[in-house]
N, C-alpha and C positions, 0 to 999 in steps of 0.2 A: 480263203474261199476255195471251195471246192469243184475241180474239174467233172463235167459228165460228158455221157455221149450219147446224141440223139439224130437219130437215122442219118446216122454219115458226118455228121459236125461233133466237135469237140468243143465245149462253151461251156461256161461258166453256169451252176448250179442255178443261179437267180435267174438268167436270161433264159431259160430253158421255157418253151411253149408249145401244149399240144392243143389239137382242135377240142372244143367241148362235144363236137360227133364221133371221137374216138369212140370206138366202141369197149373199150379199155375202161374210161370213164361211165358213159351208158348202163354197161351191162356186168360190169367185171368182166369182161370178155377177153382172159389174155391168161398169160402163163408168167411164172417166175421163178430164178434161184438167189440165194443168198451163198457166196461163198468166200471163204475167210482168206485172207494171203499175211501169211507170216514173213517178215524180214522181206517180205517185197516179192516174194514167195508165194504162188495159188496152190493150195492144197484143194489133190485130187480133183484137178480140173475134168479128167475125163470123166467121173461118175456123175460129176456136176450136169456136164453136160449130155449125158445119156440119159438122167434122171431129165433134164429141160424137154429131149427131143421126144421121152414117152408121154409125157401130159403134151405136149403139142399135136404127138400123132394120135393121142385118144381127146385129141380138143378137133379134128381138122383142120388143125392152126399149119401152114405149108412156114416150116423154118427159113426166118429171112437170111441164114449162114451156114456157109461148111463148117467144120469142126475147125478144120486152120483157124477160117475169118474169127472166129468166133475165139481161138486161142489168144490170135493176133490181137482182136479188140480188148478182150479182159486184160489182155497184159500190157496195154496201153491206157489203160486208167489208173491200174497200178502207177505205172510208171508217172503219168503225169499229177500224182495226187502224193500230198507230201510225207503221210502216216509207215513209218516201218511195217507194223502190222494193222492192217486194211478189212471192212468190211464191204464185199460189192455187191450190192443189188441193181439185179440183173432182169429187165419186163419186157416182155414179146404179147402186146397186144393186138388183132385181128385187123385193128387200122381204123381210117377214118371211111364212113361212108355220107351216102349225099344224101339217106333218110334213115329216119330211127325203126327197125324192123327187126323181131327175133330172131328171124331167120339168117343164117349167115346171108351176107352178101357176095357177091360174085366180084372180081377184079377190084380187091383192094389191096393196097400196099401193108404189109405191116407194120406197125408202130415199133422200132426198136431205142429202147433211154437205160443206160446204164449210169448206177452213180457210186459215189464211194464216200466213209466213213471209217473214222476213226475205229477200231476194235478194241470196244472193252472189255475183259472178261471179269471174274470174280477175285477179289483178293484175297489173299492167305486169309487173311481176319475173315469173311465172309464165308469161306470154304471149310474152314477148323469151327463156324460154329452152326453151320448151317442155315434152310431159311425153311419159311414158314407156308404151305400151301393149302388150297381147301379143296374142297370136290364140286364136283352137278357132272346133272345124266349128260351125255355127251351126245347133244339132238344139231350136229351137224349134218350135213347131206352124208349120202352113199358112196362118194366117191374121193374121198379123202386122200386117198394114193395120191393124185391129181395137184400138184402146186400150180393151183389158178389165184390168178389178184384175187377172188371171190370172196374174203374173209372176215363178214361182219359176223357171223357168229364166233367165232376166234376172238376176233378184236370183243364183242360180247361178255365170253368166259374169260377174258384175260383181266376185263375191267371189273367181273365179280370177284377176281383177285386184288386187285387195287383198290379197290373199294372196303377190300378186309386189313389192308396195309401186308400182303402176303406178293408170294415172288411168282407162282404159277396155278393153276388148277386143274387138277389133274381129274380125266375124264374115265366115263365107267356109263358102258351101253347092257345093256338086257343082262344085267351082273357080274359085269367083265369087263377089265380094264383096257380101253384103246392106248391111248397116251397123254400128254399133257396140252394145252391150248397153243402151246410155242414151245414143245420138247416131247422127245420119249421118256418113259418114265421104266426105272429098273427096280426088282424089290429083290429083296433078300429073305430068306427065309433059312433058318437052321445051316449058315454057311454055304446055302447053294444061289446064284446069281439068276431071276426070271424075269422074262421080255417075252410080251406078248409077239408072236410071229407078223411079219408084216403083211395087209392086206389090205383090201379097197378100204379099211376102216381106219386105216392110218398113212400116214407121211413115211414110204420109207428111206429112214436120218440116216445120213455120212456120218454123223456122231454114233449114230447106234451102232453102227458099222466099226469102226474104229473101236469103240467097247468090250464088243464081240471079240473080235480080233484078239485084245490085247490080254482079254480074259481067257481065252485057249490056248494062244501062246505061252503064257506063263501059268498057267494050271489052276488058275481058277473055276471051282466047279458053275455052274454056269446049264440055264437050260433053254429053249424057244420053244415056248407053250403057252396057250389061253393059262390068262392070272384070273382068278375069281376075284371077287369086290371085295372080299372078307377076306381073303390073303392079302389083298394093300393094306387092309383096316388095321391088320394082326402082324404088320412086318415087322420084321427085328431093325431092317433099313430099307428105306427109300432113297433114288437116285435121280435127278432130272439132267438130263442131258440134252446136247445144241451145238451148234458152232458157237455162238457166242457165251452160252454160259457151261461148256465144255461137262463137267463132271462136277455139280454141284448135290450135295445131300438136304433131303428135305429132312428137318428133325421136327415138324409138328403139323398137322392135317387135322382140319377144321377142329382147330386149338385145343388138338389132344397128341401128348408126346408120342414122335415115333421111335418104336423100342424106347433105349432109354433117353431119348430125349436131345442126345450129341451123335454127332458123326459118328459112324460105326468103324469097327475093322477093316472091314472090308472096303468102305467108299476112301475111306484112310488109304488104303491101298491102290484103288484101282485112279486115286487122283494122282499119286507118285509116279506112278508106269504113265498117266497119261500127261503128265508136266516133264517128263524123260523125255518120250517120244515127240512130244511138242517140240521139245529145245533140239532132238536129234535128227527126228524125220523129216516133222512138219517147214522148220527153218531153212532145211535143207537142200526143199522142193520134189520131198516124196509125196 
């Protein structure tokens, strides 16, 4: 059974109970991260937690921790949870109020629940042969930078993926691509690597970050510019990337091969450099 924590106690996953007035529940009204710990290890806890305090200061969510408390407690569920490499999800909700009202309310406590999971990622067999994704217009709200609980269209385009027995869906607004429903999305095009720049229209991913990086450093050509709809359509290769399913190639979009249908060159590569840095950085506690 799995250890959480919820505003100041440590208890067991099942005994865990919030008020049904949270506003967390209510309204989606809260913020959250997702972030991976390798070998017992938090990778990149501080962007973690930079990325948590700007959707908080663009929510007027007032953060219930300093950066310490906030190191301290992540690496107290590590600790107390028994997975070498750990997935923790991390919710800073607005709290509990004494009436159901849009408007924030005045002197409420925040709701803070952290919890932890096992980290699965893709297996070699999964990754050597790729998976399968489809598309739709990407009619989420404006503010997608924003990691708020708010996520029923997400959870939406995730199950128009489920529903087709595919891994993600990858999104495309006014004929441009944002990113995936639960990942950025990377295309290849005549050996050069493109990603959409990050804006209010996307999530911007530690994984995408990591990517980037890994793709400069070792010279991969590589761009950050708006991708047209007809360059996904026409790519040589597609990339979905995450904390948890790391550098995974999509090889078929709405069940038509991309390029030629298998993993490319280049996803070839840039999962090697990223299974390297995994075992060298990430383990490490870079």
């Amino acid at each position: 059974m799995s250890v959480c924590y919820l505003n100041g106690d440590w208890l067991e996953l099942s005994e865990a109970r919030v008020s049904p007035m949270d506003r967390g529940f209510l309204f989606g009204d809260g913020a959250y991260e997702v972030l991976p710990a390798y070998s017992g290890k938090l990778f990149r806890l501080d962007e973690h937690l930079r990325r948590l305090e700007q959707t908080l200061s663009s929510m007027g969510l007032p953060n219930p921790m300093s950066r310490d408390e906030w190191r301290q407690t992540l690496r107290g569920i590590v600790e107390r949870n028994p997975w070498p490499d750990q997935s923790i999800y991390l919710q800073v909700t607005r709290g509990v109020a004494e009436v159901r009202t849009h408007a924030y309310p005045a002197d409420v406590t925040p709701t803070v629940f952290l919890m932890s999971e096992a980290l699965v990622t893709p297996s070699d067999e999964m990754r050597a042969a790729g998976v399968a994704a489809v598309s739709s217009a990407d009619f989420r709200w404006l503010r997608c930078d924003l990691k708020t609980v708010s996520l029923l269209a997400n959870c939406m385009l995730k199950q128009l993926a489920a529903e087709k027995g595919c891994m993600e869906t990858v999104l495309f607004r006014d004929g441009f691509l944002t990113e995936g429903a639960a990942s950025s999305i990377f295309v290849v095009h005549d050996g050069v690597l493109h990603v959409p720049p990050k804006s209010h229209l996307m999530l911007p991913g530690i994984t995408y970050d990591v990517v980037l990086e890994l793709a400069r450093d070792r010279g991969m050509p590589c761009q950050v510019r708006e991708v047209l709809e007809e360059e996904v359509r026409s790519a040589d290769e597609l990339w979905m990337t995450s904390s948890t399913k790391e550098v995974l190639p999509i090889t078929r979009l709405d069940d038509r091969a991309v390029g030629k249908g298998k993993p490319g060159p280049m996803a070839e590569q840039m999962i090697e450099w990223y299974q390297d840095y995994k075992n060298q950085v990430m383990r490490r506690g870079g």
